[in-house]
Every structure is written in C-alpha cells, then in structure tokens.
C-alpha positions as a printed NumPy array, in Angstrom:
array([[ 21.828,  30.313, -22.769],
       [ 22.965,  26.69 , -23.142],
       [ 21.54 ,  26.913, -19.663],
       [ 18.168,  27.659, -20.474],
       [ 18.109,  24.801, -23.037],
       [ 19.474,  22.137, -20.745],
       [ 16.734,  22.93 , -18.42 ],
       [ 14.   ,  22.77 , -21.406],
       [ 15.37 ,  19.696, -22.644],
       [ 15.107,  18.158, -18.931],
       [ 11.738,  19.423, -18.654],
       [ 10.662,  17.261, -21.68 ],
       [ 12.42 ,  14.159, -20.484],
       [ 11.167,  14.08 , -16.85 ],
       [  7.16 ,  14.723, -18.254],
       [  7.448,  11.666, -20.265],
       [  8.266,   9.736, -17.031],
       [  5.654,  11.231, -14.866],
       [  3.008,   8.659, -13.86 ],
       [  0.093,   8.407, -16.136],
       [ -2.41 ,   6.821, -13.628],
       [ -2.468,   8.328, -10.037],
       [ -4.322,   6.91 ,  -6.967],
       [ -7.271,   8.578,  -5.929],
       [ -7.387,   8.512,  -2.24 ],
       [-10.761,   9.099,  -1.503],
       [-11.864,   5.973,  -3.655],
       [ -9.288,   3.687,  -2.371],
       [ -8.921,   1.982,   0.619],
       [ -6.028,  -0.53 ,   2.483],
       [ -7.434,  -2.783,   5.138],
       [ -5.851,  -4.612,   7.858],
       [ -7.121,  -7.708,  10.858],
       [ -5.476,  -7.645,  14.094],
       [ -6.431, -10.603,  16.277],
       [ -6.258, -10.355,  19.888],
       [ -7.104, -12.643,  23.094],
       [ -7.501, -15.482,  20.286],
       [-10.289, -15.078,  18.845],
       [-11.07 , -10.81 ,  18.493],
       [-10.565,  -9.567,  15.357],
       [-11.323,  -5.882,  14.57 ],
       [-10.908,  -4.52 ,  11.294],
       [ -8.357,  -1.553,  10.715],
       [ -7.192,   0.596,   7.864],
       [ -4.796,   3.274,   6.417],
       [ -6.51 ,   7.128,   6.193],
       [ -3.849,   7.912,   3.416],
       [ -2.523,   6.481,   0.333],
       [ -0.345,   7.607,  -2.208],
       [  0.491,   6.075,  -5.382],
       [  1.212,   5.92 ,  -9.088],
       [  1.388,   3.905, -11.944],
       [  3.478,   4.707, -14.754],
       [  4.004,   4.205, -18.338],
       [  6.182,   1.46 , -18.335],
       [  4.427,  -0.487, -15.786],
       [  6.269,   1.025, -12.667],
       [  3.866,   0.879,  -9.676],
       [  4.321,   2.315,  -6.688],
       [  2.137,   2.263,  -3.277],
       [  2.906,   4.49 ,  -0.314],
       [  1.105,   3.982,   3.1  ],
       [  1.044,   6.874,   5.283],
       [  1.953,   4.812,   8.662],
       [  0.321,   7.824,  10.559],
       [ -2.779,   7.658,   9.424],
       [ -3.829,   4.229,  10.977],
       [ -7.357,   3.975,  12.019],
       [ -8.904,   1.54 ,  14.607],
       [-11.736,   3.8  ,  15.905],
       [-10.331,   3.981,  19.308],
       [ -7.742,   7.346,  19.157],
       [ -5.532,   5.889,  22.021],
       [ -5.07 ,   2.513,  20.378],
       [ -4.402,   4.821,  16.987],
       [ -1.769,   6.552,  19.052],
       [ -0.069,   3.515,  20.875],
       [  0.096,   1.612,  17.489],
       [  1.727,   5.072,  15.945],
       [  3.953,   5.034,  18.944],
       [  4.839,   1.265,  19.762],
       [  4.337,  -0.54 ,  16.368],
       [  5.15 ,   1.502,  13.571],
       [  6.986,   3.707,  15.028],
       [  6.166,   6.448,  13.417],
       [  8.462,   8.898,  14.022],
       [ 11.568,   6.878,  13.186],
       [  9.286,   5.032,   9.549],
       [  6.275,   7.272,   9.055],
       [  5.342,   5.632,   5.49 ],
       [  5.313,   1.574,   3.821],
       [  6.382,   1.249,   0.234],
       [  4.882,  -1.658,  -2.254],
       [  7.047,  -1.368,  -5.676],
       [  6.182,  -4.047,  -7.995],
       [  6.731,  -3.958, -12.35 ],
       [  3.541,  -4.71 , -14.245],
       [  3.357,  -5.585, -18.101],
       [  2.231,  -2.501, -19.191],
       [ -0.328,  -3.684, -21.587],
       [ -1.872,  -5.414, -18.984],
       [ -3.623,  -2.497, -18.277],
       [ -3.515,  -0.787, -22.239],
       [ -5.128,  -3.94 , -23.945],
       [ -8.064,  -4.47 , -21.551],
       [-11.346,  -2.951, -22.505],
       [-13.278,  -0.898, -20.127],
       [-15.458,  -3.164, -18.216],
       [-13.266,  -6.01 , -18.596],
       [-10.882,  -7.537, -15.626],
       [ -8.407,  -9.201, -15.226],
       [ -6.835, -11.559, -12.309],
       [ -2.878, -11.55 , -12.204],
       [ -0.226, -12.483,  -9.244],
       [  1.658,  -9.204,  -8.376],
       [  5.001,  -9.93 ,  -7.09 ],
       [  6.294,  -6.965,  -5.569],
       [  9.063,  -5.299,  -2.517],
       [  7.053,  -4.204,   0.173],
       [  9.503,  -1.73 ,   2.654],
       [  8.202,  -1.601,   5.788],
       [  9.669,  -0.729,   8.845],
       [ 13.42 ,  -0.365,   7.299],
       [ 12.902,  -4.147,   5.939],
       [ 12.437,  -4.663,   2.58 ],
       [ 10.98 ,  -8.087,   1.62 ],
       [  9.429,  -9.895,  -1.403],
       [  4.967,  -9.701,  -1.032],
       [  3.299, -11.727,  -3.751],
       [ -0.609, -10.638,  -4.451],
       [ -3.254, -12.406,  -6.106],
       [ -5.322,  -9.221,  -7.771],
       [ -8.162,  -8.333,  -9.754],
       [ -7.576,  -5.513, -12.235],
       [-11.13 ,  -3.815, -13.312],
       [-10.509,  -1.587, -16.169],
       [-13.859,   0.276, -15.546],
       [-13.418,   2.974, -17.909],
       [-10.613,   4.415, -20.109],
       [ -9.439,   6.706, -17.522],
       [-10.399,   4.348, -14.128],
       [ -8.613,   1.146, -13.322],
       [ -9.577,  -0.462,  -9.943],
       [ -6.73 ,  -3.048,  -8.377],
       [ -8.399,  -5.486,  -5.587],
       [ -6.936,  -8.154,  -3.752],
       [ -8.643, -11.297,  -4.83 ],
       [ -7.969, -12.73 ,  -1.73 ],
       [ -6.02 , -11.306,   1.463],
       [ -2.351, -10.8  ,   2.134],
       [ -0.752, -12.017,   5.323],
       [  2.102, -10.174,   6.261],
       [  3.921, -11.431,   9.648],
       [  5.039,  -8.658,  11.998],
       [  7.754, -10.433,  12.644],
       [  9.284, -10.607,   8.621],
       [  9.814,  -7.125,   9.173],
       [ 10.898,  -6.266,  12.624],
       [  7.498,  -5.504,  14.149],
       [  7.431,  -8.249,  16.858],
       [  9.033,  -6.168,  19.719],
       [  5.874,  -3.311,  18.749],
       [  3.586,  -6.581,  18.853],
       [  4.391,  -7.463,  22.509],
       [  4.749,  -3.522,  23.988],
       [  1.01 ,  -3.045,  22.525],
       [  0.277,  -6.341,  24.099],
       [  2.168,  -5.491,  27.384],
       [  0.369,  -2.116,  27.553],
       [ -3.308,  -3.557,  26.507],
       [ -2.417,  -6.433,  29.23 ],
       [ -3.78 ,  -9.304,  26.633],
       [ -3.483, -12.62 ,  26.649],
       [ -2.232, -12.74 ,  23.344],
       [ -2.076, -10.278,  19.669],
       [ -1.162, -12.426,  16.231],
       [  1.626, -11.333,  14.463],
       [  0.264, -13.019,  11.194],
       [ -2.04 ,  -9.706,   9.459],
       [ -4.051, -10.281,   7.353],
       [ -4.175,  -7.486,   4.413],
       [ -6.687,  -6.275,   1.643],
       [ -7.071,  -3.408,  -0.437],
       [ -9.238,  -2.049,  -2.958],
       [ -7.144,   0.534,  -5.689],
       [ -8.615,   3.25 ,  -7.337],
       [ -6.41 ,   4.533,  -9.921],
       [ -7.215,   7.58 , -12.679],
       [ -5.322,   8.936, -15.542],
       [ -3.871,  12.5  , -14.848]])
C-alpha cells in the first residue's frame, strides 16, 4: 500500500518538471555552411530536432546526427559515416539556463534579443557555444528562438577534423573549412 502511494506521490513530482514548451519539428529548422574548394558553399541542415523548454528555464536541444541533409544521399551517407560518426554519436546536445520570465513577461507579438550561453555536446566533446538570439513570443502558446546572426562552430573544437579530411580525401578536394557556420530558426509550443 505504502507502495502505491510512493508511486502517486512520484507521479505528481515528476509532472511538475515535465517541459512546458516542446519543439515542434515540422516548424523548426537547424542550418549549417560547408565550404569546399575555397569558395563553394552549399547549404545543409538537420531533418530532426528534439527539444524542450521547461519551467524553470531549462532548455534543451537535441540534433538527430542521422538525419543530415545535403541533397546528394551519398554525401548524406559519407558525412553519417566519416564525420559524425554516427554510429558511435548519433545525436548533438545544446543545454543552456534561461531566466524564465524571459519568456513569461513578454507579450505575444513582442521579441526579444538575448546572448544564450550554453554546452553544446557534440561528438563526445562538450564545450561552451554562446548565441546571439531573437526570442518572438508570437502567441501565448508559440515562442519562436532565431539566431540573430550565425554560429561558427570549428570541427576541430570538438574532434571532427580527422572526419573533415577523410570526406575531403574521399571527395578528392582541394580543400573543406572546418570553421561552420550555424543558424537555426526554433519553433517552440506549450504542451
């Protein structure tokens, strides 16, 4: 019996800590350059996100490493394969702590710009990725989280150089930057 009430009593602690805004996939989208030979850039992004805000401010982003798409399926495959290795780190991980009532006291149709200082985990390396954002509170259940102005991660901060020069090696160019840069466009709703 006491049993029964333990597990109740969880129950009622863990739903206060579930996330009250959740990303909605189909409305959001991550970005990514890669520059090759130079002076090529093609644009690339992430199929699927996860992600959650919750009520104290926790905010998590998961990248589904496998679901990278460059419109060519065997340069999805090699960068699968060769960069993220996939099998070994299937997803990336940005954590970051916002004021909660950064979010609470603006109005719908107001925004915001803040600096986001978060841990991005990537590749088994865990390193500190500072953002420059918009926040559009578009409605009281819809927050949208933009990057005012790209992110540029370097491969090689997180172990991703070796991947770098195999794709290189195997796409026999001249050159690929290891300096990415990132944007992303958040669509978040209450559950």
């Amino acid at each position: 019996m006491k049993a029964k009430y333990l597990l109740i009593g969880l129950c009622c602690i863990s739903s206060s800590v579930f996330a009250s805004w959740k990303l909605n996939n189909d409305e959001s989208r991550l970005s990514f350059i890669s520059i090759k030979s130079t002076d090529i850039a093609e644009v690339h992004r992430f199929g699927k996100l996860e992600g959650s805000i919750n009520d104290a401010g926790k905010a998590v982003l998961e990248i589904d490493l496998g679901s990278v798409a460059t419109n060519i399926d065997i340069r999805d495959q090699r960068m699968k394969k060769e960069l993220f290795q996939t099998e070994h780190f299937p997803k990336a991980t940005y954590s970051v702590q916002l004021d909660p009532a950064l979010i609470k006291q603006t109005a719908p149709g107001n925004t915001i710009t803040t600096n986001l200082k978060g841990t991005l985990e990537l590749h088994n390396v865990s390193k500190e990725v500072s953002a420059d954002v918009v926040i559009n509170r578009v409605s009281d259940n819809q927050v949208v989280v933009s990057t005012l102005q790209p992110l540029v991660i370097n491969a090689a901060d997180f172990a991703l150089n070796d991947g770098v020069k195999k794709l290189q090696e195997i796409a026999k160019l001249p050159s690929i930057s290891i300096a990415v840069p990132v944007s992303f466009n958040l669509t978040f709703e209450t559950e």
